[in-house]
C-alpha positions as CSV (number, residue, x, y, z in Angstrom):
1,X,80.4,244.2,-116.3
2,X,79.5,245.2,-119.5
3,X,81.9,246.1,-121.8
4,X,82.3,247.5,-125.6
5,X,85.6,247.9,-128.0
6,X,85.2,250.2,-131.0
7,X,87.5,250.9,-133.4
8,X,88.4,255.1,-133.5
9,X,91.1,257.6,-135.3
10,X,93.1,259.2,-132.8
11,X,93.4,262.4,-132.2
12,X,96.2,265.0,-132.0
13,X,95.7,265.3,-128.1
14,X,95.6,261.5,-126.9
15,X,98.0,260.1,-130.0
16,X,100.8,263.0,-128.7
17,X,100.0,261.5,-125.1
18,X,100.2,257.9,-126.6
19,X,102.9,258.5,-128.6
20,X,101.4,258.0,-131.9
21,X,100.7,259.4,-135.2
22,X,97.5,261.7,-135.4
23,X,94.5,260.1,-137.5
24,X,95.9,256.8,-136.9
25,X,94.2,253.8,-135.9
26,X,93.3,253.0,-132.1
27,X,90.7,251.0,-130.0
28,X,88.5,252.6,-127.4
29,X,87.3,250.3,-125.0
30,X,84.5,251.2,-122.3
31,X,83.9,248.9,-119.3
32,X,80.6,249.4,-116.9
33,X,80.7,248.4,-113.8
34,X,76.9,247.3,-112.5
35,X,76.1,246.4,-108.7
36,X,73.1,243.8,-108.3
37,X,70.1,245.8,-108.7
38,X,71.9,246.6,-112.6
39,X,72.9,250.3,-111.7
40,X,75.8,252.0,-112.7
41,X,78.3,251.9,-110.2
42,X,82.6,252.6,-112.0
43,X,82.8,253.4,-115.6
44,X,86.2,253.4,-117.0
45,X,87.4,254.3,-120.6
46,X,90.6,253.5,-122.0
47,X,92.5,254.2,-125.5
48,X,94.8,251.8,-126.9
49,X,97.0,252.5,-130.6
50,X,95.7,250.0,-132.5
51,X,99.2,248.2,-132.6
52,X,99.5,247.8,-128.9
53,X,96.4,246.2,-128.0
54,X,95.6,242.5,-127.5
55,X,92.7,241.1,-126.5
56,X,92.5,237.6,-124.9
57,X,88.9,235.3,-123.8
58,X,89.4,231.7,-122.5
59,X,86.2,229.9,-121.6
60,X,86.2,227.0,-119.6
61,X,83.0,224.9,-119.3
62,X,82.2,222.9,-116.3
63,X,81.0,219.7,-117.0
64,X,79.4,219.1,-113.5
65,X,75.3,218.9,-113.8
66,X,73.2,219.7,-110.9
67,X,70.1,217.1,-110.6
């Protein structure tokens, strides 16, 4: 999955859907979905107002070594 978060100004249309002011501040985020040979397989687009979205990574390393 390959995924990218921008910031963008909303527009009339999606901040009325959204509930939001017009022109203010939200975050686009498109995900693509790749099978194994690296081809396109879902791509899904979401808009968040810029006060409602979180975003959350945890990493968690595995100390195991293969010889």
């Amino acid at each position: 999955m390959h995924q990218e978060i921008r910031a963008v100004l909303l527009d009339k249309s999606t901040a009325r859907r959204l509930g939001a002011k017009a022109g203010s501040a939200g975050l686009m985020l498109e995900r693509r979905y790749m099978d194994a040979r690296d081809e396109l397989v879902e791509l899904a687009v979401s808009v968040h107002p810029a006060d409602r979205f979180t975003y959350r990574e945890s990493f968690r390393r595995d100390w195991q070594v293969s010889t």
